[in-house]
N, C-alpha and C positions, 0 to 999 in steps of 0.2 A: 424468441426474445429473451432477454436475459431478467431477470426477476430483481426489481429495484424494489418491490416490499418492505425488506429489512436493511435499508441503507439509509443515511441521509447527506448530505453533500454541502461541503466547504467549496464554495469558487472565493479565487483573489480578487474583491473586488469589496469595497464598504471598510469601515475602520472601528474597532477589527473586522476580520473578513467573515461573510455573509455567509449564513447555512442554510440550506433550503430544505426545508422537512421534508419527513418521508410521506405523506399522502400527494401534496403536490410534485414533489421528486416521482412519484408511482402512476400519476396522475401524464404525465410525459413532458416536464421540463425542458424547455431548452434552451441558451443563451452561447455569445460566443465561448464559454471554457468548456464549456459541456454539452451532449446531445446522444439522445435513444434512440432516435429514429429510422436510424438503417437497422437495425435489430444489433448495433454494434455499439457500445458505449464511448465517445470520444472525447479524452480528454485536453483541455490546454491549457497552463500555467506558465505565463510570462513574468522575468527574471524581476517583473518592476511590479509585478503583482499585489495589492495587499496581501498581510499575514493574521493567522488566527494569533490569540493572545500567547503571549509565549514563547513563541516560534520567528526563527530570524529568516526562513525562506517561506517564499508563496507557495501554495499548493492549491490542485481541485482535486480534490479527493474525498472518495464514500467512506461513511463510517458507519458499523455494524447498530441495528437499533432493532424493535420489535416496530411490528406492521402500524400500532396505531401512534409512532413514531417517538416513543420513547427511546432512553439509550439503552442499549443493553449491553452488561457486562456479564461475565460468567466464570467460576472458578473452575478450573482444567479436569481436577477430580471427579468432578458429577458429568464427564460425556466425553466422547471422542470427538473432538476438535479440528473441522477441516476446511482450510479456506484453496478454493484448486481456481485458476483464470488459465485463458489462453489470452497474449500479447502479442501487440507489434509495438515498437518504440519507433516513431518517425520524425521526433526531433529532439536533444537533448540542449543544455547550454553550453555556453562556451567550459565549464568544470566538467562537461561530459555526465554529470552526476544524477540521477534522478532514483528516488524510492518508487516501488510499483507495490508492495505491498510488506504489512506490518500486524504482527501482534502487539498492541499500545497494551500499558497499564493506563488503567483507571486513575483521575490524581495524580500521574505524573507525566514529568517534561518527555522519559526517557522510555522508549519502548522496547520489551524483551526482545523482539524481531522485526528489524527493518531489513527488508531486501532490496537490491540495489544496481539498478545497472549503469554499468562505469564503461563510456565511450571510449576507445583510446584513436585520437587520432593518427598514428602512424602505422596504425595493421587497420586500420577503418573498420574496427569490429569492437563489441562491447563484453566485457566479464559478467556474467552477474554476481554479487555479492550478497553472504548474510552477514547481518551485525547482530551478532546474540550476546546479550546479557544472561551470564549463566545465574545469576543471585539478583533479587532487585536492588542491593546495594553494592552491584556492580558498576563502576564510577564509568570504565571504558570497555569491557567486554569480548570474545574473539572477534576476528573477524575472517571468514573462512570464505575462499573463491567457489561456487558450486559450479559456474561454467564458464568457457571461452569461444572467445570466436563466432558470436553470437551478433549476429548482422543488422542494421538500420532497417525500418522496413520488410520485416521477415517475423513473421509468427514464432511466437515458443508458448511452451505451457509452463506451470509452477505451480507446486504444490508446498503449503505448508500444512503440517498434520500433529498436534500434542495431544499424544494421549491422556488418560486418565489417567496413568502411572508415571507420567513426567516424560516422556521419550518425544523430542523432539524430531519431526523429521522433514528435512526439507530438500525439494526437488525441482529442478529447472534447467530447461535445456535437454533431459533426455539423462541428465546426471545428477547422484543423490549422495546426501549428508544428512547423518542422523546424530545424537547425542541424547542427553538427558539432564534436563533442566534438576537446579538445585528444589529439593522439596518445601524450602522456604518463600516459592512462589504460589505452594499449592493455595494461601490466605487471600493473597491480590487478585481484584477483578478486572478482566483479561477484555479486549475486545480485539478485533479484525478492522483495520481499514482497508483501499486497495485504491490506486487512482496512477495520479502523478504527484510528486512532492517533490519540488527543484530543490536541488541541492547546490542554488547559486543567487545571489539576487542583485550581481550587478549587470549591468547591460542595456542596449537597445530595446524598445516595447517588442521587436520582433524577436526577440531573442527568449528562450526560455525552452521546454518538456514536452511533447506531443506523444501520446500514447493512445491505440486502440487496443479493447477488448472485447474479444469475441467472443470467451466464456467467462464469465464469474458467478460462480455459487459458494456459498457455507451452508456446511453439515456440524451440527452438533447431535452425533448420534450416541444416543443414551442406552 
């Protein structure tokens, strides 16, 4: 079973959308955008979803907390920093677009790492994508392909990992990219999400992000 302790979860639904803390989250939540109970976590975010404050797509998706369901944020310098999932992606929207997992800053819109998998329909396979802001007053950020060719319905794993020395490194699909974040992030408090996050919000109530995972843990090892 995958360990929902330190999580707690956004589903599109309520104005703004609804978070269901983490003792009931741990407790074994379930509703239609989300569900534990195969020991697999699934998520569904429809394109017509409500949105958390801020935010112009719907999402269900976990975000990093401590067990008695506070938030929790962390500066990259005090521990080695590891969020690892195994996926499948079995439906995206008509944009093809969905976030699977993200290092957010704390207080802002914009986060250091979103990763991304982008459908294309004329090879019917998907890329994944990171969007790294190298500075946090990075306006737009690289954006660098880590895999291709990566199929509907077909498991991958992904790792992101920032050190205590700034070294970012991220891995998905069997292929890896590293860098090193600017030292002026070392200040900003850092958390982990991971779910689905449409990167679309017009369409049919059937239309929208469908994602299982079969592994998700974070390490913060000090």
């Amino acid at each position: 079973m995958i360990d929902l302790n330190t999580w707690n979860l956004s589903i599109p639904e309520g104005s703004p959308a609804i978070t269901i803390e983490t003792p009931r989250l741990a407790q074994g939540f379930k509703d239609e955008y989300f569900h534990s109970d195969t020991g697999t976590l699934f998520f569904w975010a429809p394109v017509t979803g409500t949105k958390t404050a801020n935010a112009i797509y719907p999402r269900s998706e976990l975000r990093e907390t401590y067990s008695d369901g506070t938030l929790r944020n962390w500066l990259y310098p005090a521990a080695d920093n590891i969020l690892r999932a195994a996926v499948t992606v079995n439906q995206v929207p008509s944009s093809g677009k969905i976030v699977i997992g993200q290092i957010h800053a704390k207080d802002s819109t914009s986060p250091m790492v979103k990763l991304e998998y982008q459908y294309k329909t004329y090879s019917s396979t998907g890329n994944i994508v990171a969007k790294v802001r190298m500075r946090p007053d990075d306006e737009s950020g690289q954006v660098i392909t880590i895999a291709t060719g990566v199929k509907l319905d077909r498991s991958f794993t992904y790792m992101i990992h920032l050190s205590p020395k700034g070294a970012l490194g991220i891995s998905a699909a069997g292929y890896n990219w590293r860098t090193t974040i600017d030292p002026s992030w070392k200040v900003k408090p850092l958390y982990f999400k991971a779910g689905v996050y449409v990167q679309d919000n017009t369409g049919y109530t059937t239309e929208g992000g469908k994602v299982t995972f079969s592994l998700l843990e974070i390490n913060h090892n000090i």
